[in-house]
N, C-alpha and C positions, 0 to 999 in steps of 0.2 A: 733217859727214859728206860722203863723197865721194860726188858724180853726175856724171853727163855733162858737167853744162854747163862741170866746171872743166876737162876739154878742149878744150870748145868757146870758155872764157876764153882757156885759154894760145893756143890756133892765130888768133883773132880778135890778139892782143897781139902775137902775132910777125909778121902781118899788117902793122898798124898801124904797129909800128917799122920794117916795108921800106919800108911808104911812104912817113913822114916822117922816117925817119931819126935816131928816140929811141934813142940807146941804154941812157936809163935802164929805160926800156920794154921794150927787149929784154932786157935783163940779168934784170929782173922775170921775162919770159914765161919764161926759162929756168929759172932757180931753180927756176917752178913746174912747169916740165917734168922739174924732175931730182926734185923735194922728192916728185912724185906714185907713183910708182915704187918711191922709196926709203920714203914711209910705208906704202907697199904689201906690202912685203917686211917691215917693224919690224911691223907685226900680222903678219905671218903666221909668225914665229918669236917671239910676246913670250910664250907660254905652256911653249913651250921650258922645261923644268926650274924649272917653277913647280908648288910644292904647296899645296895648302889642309887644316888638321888643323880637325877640331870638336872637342873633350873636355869632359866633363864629371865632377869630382871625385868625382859618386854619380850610380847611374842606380835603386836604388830609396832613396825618401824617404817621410815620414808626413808629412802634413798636416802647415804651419805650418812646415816646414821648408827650408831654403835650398839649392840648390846654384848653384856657380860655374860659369860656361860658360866654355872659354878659346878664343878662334879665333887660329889661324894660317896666314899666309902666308909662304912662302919663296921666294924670287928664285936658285935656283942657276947662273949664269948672266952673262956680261961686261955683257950686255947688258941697261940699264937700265930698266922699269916706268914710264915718264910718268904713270899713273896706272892704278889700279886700284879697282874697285866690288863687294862681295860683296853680295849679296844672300840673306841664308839665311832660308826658309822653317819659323815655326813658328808653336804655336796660342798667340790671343790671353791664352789662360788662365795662360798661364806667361810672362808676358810680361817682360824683365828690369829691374829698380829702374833702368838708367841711361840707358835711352833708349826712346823711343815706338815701337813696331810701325810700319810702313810700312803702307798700307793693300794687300791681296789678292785678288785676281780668287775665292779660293774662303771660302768664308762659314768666322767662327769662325778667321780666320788671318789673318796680318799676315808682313813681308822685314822681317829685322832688318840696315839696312843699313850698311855701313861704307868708308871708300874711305882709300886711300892711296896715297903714291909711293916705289915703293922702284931704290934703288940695286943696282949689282951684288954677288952676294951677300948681300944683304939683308932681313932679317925682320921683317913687322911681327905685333904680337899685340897680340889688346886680350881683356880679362877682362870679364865681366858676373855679375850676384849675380841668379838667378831665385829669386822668392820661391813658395813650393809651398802656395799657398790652397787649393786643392780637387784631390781627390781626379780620378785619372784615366789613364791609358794614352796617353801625349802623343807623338808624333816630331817630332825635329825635322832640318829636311832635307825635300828638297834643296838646295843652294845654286846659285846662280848667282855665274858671275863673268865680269866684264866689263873688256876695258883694248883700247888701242890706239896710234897713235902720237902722236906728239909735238906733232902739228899740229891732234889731234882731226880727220884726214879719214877712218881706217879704226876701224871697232872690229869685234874681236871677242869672241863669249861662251862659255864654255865651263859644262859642266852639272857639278856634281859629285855623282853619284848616290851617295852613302853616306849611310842614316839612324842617326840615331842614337835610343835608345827611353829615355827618362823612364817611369819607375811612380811614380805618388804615391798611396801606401795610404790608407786612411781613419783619422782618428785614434783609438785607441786608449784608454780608460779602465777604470778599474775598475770591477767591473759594483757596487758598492754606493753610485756616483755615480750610476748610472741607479734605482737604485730598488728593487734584485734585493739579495736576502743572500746572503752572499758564499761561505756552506758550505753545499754542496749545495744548491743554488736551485730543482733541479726536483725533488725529494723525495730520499728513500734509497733505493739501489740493489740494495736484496736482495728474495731471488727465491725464489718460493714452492716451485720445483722446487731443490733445490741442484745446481750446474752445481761450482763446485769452493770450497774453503773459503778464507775471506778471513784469513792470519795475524795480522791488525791491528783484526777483530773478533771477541774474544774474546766466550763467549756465558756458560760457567760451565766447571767440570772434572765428571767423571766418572772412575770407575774405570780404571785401564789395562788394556788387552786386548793379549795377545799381534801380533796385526798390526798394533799401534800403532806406528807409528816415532819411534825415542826423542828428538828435536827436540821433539816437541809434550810431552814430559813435563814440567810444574809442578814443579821443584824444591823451593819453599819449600812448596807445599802435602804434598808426598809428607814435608819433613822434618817440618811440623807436626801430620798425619793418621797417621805412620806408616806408609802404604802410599803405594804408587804410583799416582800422578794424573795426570794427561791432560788438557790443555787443548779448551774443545770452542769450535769458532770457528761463527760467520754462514753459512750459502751464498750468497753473492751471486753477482753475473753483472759483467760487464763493462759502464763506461760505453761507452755509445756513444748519441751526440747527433746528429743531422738536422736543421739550421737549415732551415724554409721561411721563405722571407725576402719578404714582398709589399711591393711597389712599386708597385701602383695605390694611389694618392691619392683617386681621386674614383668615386664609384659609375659613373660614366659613360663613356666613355673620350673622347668627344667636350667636354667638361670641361676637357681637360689633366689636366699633373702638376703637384702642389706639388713642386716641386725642395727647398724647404727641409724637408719630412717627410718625401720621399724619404732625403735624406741622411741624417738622425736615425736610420733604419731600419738603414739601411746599414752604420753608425758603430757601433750596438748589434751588430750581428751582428758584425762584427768585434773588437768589444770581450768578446764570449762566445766567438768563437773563438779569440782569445789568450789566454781564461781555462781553456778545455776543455785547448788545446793545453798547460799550464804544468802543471795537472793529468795527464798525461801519460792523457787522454782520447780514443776515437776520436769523430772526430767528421768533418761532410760537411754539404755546401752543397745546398742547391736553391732557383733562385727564379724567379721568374715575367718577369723581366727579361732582355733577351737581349745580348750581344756587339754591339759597336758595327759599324754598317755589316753587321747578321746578324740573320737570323731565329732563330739558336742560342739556346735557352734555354739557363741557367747551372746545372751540376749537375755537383758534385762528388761522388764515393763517398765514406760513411764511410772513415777510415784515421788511424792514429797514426806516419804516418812522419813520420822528423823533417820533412820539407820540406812537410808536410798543409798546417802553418799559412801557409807561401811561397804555396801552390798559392791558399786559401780569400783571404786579403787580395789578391792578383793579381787574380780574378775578382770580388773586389769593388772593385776602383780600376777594370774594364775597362768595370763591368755600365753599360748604358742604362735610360731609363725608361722604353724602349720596353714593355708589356705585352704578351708575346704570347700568355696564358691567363689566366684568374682563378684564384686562390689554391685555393680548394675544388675545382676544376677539377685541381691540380697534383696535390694530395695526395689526391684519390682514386686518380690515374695512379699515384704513384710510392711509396706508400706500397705498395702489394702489391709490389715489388719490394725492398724494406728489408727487414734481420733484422728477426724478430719481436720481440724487445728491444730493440731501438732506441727512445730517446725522441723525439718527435718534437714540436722546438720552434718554434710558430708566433711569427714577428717581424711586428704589422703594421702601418703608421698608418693604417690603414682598419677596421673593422670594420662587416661587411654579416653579415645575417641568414643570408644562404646558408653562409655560412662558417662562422659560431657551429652552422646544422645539419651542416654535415661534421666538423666538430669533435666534438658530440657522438655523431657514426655513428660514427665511429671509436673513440672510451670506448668504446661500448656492444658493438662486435668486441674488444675487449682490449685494444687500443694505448695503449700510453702516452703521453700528453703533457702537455703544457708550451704556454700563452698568454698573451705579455707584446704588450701592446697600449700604442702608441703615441699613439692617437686619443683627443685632448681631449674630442670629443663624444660620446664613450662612457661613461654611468656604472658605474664599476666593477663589477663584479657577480662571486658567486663560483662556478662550475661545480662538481657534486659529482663526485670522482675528477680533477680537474684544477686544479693549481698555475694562479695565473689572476694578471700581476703588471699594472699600470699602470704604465709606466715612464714617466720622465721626462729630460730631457737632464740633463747635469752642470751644476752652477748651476742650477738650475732646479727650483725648489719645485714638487710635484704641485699643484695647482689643486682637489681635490675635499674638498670636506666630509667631515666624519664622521658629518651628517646625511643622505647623498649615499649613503656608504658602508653606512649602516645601512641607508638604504631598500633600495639592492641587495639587499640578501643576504636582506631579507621578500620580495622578489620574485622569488627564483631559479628558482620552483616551478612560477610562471606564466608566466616567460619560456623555460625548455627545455619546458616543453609547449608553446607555442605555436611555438618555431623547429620542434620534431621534427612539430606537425603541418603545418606549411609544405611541409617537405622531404618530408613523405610525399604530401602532393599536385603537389610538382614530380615 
């Protein structure tokens, strides 16, 4: 690198050959009088029509899936590169199969670095394979680049502020890998009030009446009856599902998080909200975890647009396990702001007392739902008026007895009276 002293070398050197009369010496001092000026000038034009691209093949991926990084540099320009240094900023978590992260002044991140010399007009690229372990909202970027002259006395660095965004969703299974049955898991959908009729639940026929519109007329029954028949169908309502999704692990918050029960939670919800969404179901997010670098809790509205399910897996590759409220906390708030039909499906690897009594305050107002619990050290037990599942990951055989199972369900009687007189003394 260039300093001071290499003028105060060259002026001491051309000194020295006045006095004793080297002229190898002075020829030296000269060189470095002309070489200093001239590498002065080769950095300060070597960026001249020079580009850097970042691409990436896919920017959303599932769990366990790869994408290709490609970087490029290009030299447009007579003038040659002596060498070149990228330095590009990204998180450890995605780090690429063919070479180690650089270490990072900011935690959780690593300079994937590379260096080259290129010629005039000349391009260099190099590809990388990132493997997509975990789930996450990842950027990568900024980059730094660094080159200078010939002699290594000038460098310059230039910044290039373009990020680019990776989404890696949570993986996705079928819910009768976790433990759930795969038709209609949180009970049947019909409704005491009829809202409008379902054509696809037939219930029996009856007589045809004038305001009958002749679609619903039973052909084969009218030709076997003789008269004309009517098909009578179900009143249902519309699905619509409200995942509460918790993310506290440990009754404490001072405790930590288990990251690995977290994720289970996480993977479930998404793997029901691929399944609502395929059933062309409305269905909406809320969970007790906030946006990274945000005190924003995550709260999706019910909806069946196409892009629901885009929306619902985004927010769970982005969600933290930061808790910024308890569960029974969430769903007292937001449950009076949901349609009154809506099911509301508790996802949790925790089960606290508090919760089982909000759970049953809400049965006992009218709400519907649905409690698949993740938490090994919970014995199964069955809530009346509420689907109640023990799930389990894929691979992974449930752990409880049948002895286990029996005792719950002699106990159900004694354990919602004792959570509801809890909650009436909180």
């Amino acid at each position: 690198m260039f300093t001071s002293a290499w003028l105060e070398l060259a002026i001491l050197m051309v000194v020295l050959a006045a006095l004793f009369g080297q002229e190898t010496l002075l020829t030296l001092a000269s060189l470095l009088v002309i070489t200093i000026p001239f590498s002065w000038l080769w950095q300060r034009v070597a960026f001249y029509r020079v580009s850097y691209q970042r691409e990436m093949d896919e920017t959303r991926v599932f769990e366990g899936e790869r994408v290709t990084l490609t970087l490029r540099v290009t030299n447009q320009k007579w003038l040659p590169l002596a060498w070149l240094r990228v330095s590009d900023q990204m998180p450890l978590a995605i780090a690429p199969e063919e070479k180690a992260l650089a270490p990072a002044h900011i935690p959780l991140t690593g300079f994937l670095e590379t260096r080259a010399s290129l010629l005039w007009n000349e391009r260099a690229r190099w590809e990388y394979h990132i493997p997509c372990n975990h789930r996450g909202y990842y950027a990568l970027g900024p980059a730094r680049i660094s080159t200078g002259d010939l002699f290594g006395l000038f460098e310059r660095t230039l910044e290039y502020p373009h990020v680019n965004r990776l989404i890696v969703y949570p993986r996705i299974d079928p819910i009768e890998d976790w433990g759930l049955p795969p038709k209609e898991p949180f009970g049947d959908a019909r409704s005491r009030v009829p809202v409008f009729q379902d054509p696809t639940r037939i219930h029996g026929l009856r007589d045809y009446r004038p305001e009958d519109a002749p679609k619903h007329i039973h052909w084969r029954a009218t030709a076997r009856h003789n008269a004309l028949k009517v098909k009578q169908y179900d009143p249902t309502i519309n699905y619509n599902w409200v995942f509460f999704l918790n993310l506290q692990t440990y009754e404490k918050a001072w405790q930590g998080v288990d990251s690995e029960r977290a994720e289970r939670a996480i993977r479930l919800a998404a793997s029901l909200a691929n399944f609502a969404s395929r059933k062309k179901y409305a269905f909406g997010l809320v969970a007790n975890g906030t946006y990274p670098d945000s005190d924003q809790r995550l709260r999706i509205l019910p909806g069946r647009d196409p892009g629901q399910l885009r929306n619902v897996l985004e927010a769970l590759a982005a969600v933290s396990y930061f808790v910024a409220s308890p569960l029974e906390t969430l769903l007292r708030r937001e449950s009076a702001n949901l349609p009154w039909g809506s099911t509301l499906i508790v996802i949790t690897p925790l089960v606290t007392q508090e919760l089982l009594a909000e759970v049953l305050r809400l049965r006992d107002v009218g709400r519907r739902l649905a409690f698949i619990s993740l938490d090994e050290a919970w014995t199964r037990e069955t809530l009346p008026g509420i689907p109640v599942y023990h799930a389990h990951a894929p691979g992974q055989k449930p752990e409880q007895s049948a002895a286990q199972g029996d005792a719950a369900e002699s106990d159900t009687a004694q354990m919602e009276s004792k959570i509801l007189s809890q909650s009436e003394f909180a």
